[in-house]
C-alpha positions as CSV (number, residue, x, y, z in Angstrom):
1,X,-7.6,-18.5,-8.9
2,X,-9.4,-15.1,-8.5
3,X,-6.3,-13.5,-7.0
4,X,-4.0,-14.1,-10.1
5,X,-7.0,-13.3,-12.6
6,X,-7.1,-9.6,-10.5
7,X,-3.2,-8.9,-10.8
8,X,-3.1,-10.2,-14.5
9,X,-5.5,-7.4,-15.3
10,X,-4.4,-4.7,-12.9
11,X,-1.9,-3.8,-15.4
12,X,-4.5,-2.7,-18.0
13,X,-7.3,-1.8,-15.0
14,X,-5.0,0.9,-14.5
15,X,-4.1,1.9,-17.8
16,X,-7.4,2.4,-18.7
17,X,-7.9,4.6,-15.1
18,X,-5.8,7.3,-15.7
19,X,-6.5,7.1,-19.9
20,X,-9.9,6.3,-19.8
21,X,-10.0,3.9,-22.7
22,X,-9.7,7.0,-24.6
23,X,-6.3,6.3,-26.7
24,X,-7.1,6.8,-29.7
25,X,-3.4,7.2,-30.8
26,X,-2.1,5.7,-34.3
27,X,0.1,2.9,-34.7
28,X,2.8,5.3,-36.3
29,X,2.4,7.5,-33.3
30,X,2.8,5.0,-30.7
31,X,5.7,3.6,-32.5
32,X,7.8,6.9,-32.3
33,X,6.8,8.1,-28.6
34,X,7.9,4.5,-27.2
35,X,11.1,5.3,-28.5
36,X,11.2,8.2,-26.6
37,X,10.1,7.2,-23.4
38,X,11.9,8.8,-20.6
39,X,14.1,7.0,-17.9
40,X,13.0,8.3,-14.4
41,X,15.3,8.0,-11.4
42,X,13.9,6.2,-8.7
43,X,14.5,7.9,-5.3
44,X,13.9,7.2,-2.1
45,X,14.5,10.8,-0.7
46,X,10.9,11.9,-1.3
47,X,9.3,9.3,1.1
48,X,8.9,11.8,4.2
49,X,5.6,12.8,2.7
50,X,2.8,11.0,0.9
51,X,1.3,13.6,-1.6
52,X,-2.7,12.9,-1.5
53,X,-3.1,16.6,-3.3
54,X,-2.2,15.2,-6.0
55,X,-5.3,14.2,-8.2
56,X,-3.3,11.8,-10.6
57,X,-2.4,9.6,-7.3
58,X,-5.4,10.2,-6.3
59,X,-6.7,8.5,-9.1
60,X,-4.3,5.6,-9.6
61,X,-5.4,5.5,-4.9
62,X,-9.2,4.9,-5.8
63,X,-8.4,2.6,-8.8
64,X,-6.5,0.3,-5.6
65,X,-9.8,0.6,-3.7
66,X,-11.9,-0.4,-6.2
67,X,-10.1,-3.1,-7.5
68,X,-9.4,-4.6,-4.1
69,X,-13.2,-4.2,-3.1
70,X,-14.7,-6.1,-5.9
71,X,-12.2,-8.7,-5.9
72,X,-12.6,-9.4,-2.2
73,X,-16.7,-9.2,-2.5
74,X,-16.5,-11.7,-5.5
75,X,-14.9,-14.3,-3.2
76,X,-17.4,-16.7,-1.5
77,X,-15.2,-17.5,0.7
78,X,-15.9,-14.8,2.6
79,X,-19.0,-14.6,4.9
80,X,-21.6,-11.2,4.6
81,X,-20.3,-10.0,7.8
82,X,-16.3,-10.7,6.7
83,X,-17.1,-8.2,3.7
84,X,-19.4,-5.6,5.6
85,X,-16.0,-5.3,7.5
86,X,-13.6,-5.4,4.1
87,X,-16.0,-2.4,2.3
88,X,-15.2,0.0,5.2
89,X,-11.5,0.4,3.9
90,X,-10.2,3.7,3.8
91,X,-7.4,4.6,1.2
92,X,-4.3,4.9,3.3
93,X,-1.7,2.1,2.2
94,X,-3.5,2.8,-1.5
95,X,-2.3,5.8,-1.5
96,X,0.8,5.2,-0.4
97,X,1.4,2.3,-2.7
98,X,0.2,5.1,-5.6
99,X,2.1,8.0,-4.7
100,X,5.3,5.5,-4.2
101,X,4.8,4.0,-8.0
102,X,4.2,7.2,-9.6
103,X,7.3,8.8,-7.9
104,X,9.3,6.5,-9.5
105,X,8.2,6.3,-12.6
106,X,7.8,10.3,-12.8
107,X,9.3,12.9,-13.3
108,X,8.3,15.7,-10.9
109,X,7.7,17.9,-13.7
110,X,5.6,14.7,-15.3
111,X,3.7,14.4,-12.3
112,X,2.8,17.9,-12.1
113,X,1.4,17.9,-16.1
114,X,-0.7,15.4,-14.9
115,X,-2.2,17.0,-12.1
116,X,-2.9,20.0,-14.3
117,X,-4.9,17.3,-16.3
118,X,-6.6,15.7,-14.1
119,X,-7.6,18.5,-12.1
120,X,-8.8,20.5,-14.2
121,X,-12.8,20.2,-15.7
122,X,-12.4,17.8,-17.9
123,X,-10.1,16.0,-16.0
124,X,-12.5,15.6,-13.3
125,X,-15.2,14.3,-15.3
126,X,-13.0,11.8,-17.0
127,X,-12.3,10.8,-13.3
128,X,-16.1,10.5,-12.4
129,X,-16.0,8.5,-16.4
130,X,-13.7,6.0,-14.9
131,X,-15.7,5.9,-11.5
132,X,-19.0,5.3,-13.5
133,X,-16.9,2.2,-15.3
134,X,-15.6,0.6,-12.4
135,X,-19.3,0.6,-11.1
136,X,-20.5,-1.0,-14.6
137,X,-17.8,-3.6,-14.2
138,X,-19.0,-4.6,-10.8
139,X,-22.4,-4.7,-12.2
140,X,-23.8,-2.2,-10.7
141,X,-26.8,-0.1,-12.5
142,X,-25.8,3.6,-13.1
143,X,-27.7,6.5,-13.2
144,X,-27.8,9.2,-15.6
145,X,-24.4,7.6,-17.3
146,X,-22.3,10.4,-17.7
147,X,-20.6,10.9,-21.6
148,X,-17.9,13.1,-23.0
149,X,-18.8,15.2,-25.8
150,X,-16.9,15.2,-29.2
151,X,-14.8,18.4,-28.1
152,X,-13.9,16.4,-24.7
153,X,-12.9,13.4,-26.6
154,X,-10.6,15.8,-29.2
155,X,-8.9,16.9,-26.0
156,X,-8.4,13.5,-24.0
157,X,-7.1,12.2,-27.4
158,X,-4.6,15.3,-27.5
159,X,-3.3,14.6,-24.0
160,X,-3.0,11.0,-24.8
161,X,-0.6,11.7,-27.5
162,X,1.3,14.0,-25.3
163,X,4.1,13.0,-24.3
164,X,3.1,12.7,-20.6
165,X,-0.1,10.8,-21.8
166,X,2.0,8.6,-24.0
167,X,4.4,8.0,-20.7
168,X,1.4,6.7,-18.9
169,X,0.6,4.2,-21.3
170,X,4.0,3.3,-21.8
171,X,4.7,2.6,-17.7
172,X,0.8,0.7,-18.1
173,X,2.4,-1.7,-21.2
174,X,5.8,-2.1,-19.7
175,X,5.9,-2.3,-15.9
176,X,6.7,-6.2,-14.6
177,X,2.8,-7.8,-13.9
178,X,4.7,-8.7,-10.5
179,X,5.0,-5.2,-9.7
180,X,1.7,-4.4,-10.1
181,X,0.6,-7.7,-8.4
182,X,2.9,-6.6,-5.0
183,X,1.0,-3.6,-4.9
184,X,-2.7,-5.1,-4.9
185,X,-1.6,-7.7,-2.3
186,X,-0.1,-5.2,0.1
187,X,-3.4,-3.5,-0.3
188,X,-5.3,-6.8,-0.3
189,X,-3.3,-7.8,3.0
190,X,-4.0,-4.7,4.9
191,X,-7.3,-5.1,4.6
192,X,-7.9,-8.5,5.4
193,X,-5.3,-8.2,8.4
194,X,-7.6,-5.3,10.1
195,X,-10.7,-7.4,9.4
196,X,-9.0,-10.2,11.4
197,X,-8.6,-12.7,8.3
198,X,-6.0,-14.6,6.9
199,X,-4.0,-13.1,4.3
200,X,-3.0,-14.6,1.0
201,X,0.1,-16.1,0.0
């Protein structure tokens, strides 16, 4: 079934998201940074607010979106009209569902590294990188592809082996599929619910 082929993936969709496909990291490094992962406390005291600033939830928000609008347009079960109403979701419950995960599987301080990142230069074109991607996945043609010169690569591949970089992989290689596949059919749900259609199981 479609649905179960999108969550299996989702895992690695959003790996590659917020790394780009750019971990270049050795086996030797990989080994001693996944012993020292951190353990976050999750917390339930920082729900009052949903922290859209933040261009790392941001991220992992559009990754939701994008996933959840090529999986629903790939579905012929769904008329033309039934997906001209699906492709005017907005990001709301994705980021939400993004800002919850990442709270509790971050640190504050983690977090906030990784909004440095991401919003800074090259974090923003690694973001319209990833953008371009999706859009090459869906089969879509893209224009004027953008690329990452040798120096950007040099610096993606030194955040990846950062400890926060390496924690984002880590959460992307060891986080239960189920998790993941909660997320996309809350997201999934919404949309079909305000589109009047039946949601899935």
């Amino acid at each position: 079934m479609r649905h179960n082929t999108l969550f299996v993936s989702c895992a690695v969709l959003l790996s590659m998201t917020l790394l780009t496909g750019c971990n270049k990291a050795t086996d030797t490094d990989k080994a001693e940074d996944t012993a020292s992962q951190p353990t976050t406390e999750t917390t339930t005291t920082q729900d009052s607010a949903i922290n859209n600033n933040s261009p790392t939830v941001n991220i992992m928000a559009d990754s939701f979106v994008a996933i959840t609008k090529a999986q629903l347009n790939a579905d012929d079960k769904y008329s033309a009209e039934d997906k001209e109403c699906l492709n005017q979701m907005n990001d709301t419950v994705a980021t939400a569902e993004a800002d919850k995960f990442l709270r509790n599987e971050l640190t504050p301080e983690q977090l906030a590294t990784l909004d440095d990142f991401y919003g800074s230069e090259l974090g923003q074109k690694i973001t319209k990188f990833s953008d371009q991607q999706y859009k090459m996945m869906a089969g879509e043609t893209v224009e004027n592809p953008i690329t990452l010169t040798q120096e950007e690569q040099q610096k993606m591949v030194e955040f990846v082996q950062s400890p926060e970089g390496q924690t984002i992989q880590n959460i992307g290689d060891s986080v239960d599929p189920q998790q993941y596949e909660d997320m996309l059919k809350k997201i999934i749900n919404n949309e079909l619910t305000r589109c009047n259609l039946e949601p899935i199981e």
